[in-house]
Phi, psi and omega in degrees: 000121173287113185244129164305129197298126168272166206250133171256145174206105163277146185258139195233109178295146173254122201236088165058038160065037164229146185261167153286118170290154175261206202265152157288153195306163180240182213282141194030037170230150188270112166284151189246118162274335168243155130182177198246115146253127175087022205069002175258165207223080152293159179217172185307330174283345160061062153253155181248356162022258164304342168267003194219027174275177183329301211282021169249306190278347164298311200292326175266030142237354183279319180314309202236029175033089155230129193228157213261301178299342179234161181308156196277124178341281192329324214296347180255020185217351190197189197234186169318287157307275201318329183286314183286345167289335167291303192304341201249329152346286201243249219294296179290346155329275183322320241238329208271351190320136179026069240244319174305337153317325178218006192279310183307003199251323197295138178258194184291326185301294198313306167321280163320307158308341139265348149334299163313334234243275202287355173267327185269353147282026166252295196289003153260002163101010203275325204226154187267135203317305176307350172303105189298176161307140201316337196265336185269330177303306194282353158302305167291339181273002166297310214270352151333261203332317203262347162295309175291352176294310178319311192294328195253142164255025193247357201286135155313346166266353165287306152337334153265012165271159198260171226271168177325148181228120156267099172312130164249028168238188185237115195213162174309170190256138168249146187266019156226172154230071166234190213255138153309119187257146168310116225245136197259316218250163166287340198265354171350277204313320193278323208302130188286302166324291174290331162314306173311315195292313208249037182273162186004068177266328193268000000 
């Protein structure tokens, strides 16, 4: 009986441009530098990198054959609107998938390459001139999620969030009123809960 070989993915903190070694591998499980879950592409370094690299966004336009080197196909078959209603469908979509998951991991590099992704599919015409920038996208798909997590108390992310906090001062208005939790860790700033807790807090 064949059975698949299992997988390991250690996450390896960077320190003062020095890593930490991990443990040695153990007998018949495979280290791993990536793999994807859930569609999402981790990589050891808890970077979105590798989910937003060339060969992924090359690979989600070849998926919905729109190719870049020739005039855009639709202008003879659908009109204008309809190709951006398709574009925000099919690609961005694809590109946008579950985006409170990994928009904390994008460094500036990561950004700026979609960025670039999505201006040259403006300038052929694939997507409409309005489509905001990769960073107001993931801000608005933050703060969706996070709003329906307030509303519902039933959201499976609501348990982590920490319980009401009452001021007995006058502080700038915050769009929650829950309690800050404290941040320990390097990886804090990605964690969506804490990115959230403490986005226009000051």
């Amino acid at each position: 009986m064949n059975r698949t070989k299992s997988k390991e993915l250690i996450f390896i903190r960077e320190k003062c441009g020095q890593s930490s070694q991990p443990p040695p591998p153990c007998p018949n499980i495979e280290r791993v530098g990536c793999t994807k879950v859930l569609g999402i592409t981790l990589n050891d370094r808890l970077s979105a990198t590798d989910h937003v690299g060339p060969k992924q966004l090359a690979d989600v336009v070849q998926q919905f054959a729109v190719c870049d080197e020739s005039p855009p196909w639709s202008r003879h078959l659908i009109s204008t609107e309809s190709l951006h209603d398709v574009f925000r469908a099919t690609i961005l979509a694809k590109i946008t998938y579950c985006l409170p998951a990994w928009s904390g991991l994008c460094s500036a590099s990561d950004r700026a390459k979609l960025d670039s992704f999505l201006n040259r599919r403006k300038r052929y015409g694939f997507c409409d001139n309005t489509i905001p920038t990769i960073s107001h996208i993931f801000s608005n798909a933050d703060d969706s999620l996070f709003k329906t997590i307030l509303k519902n108390s039933y959201h499976v992310l609501y348990p982590y969030l920490p319980e009401n906090q009452y001021q007995h001062y006058h502080l700038r208005q915050r769009f929650h009123n829950k309690a800050l939790i404290p941040k320990t860790t390097y990886f804090s700033n990605r964690d969506y809960i804490m990115r959230m807790l403490y986005k226009n807090c000051y």
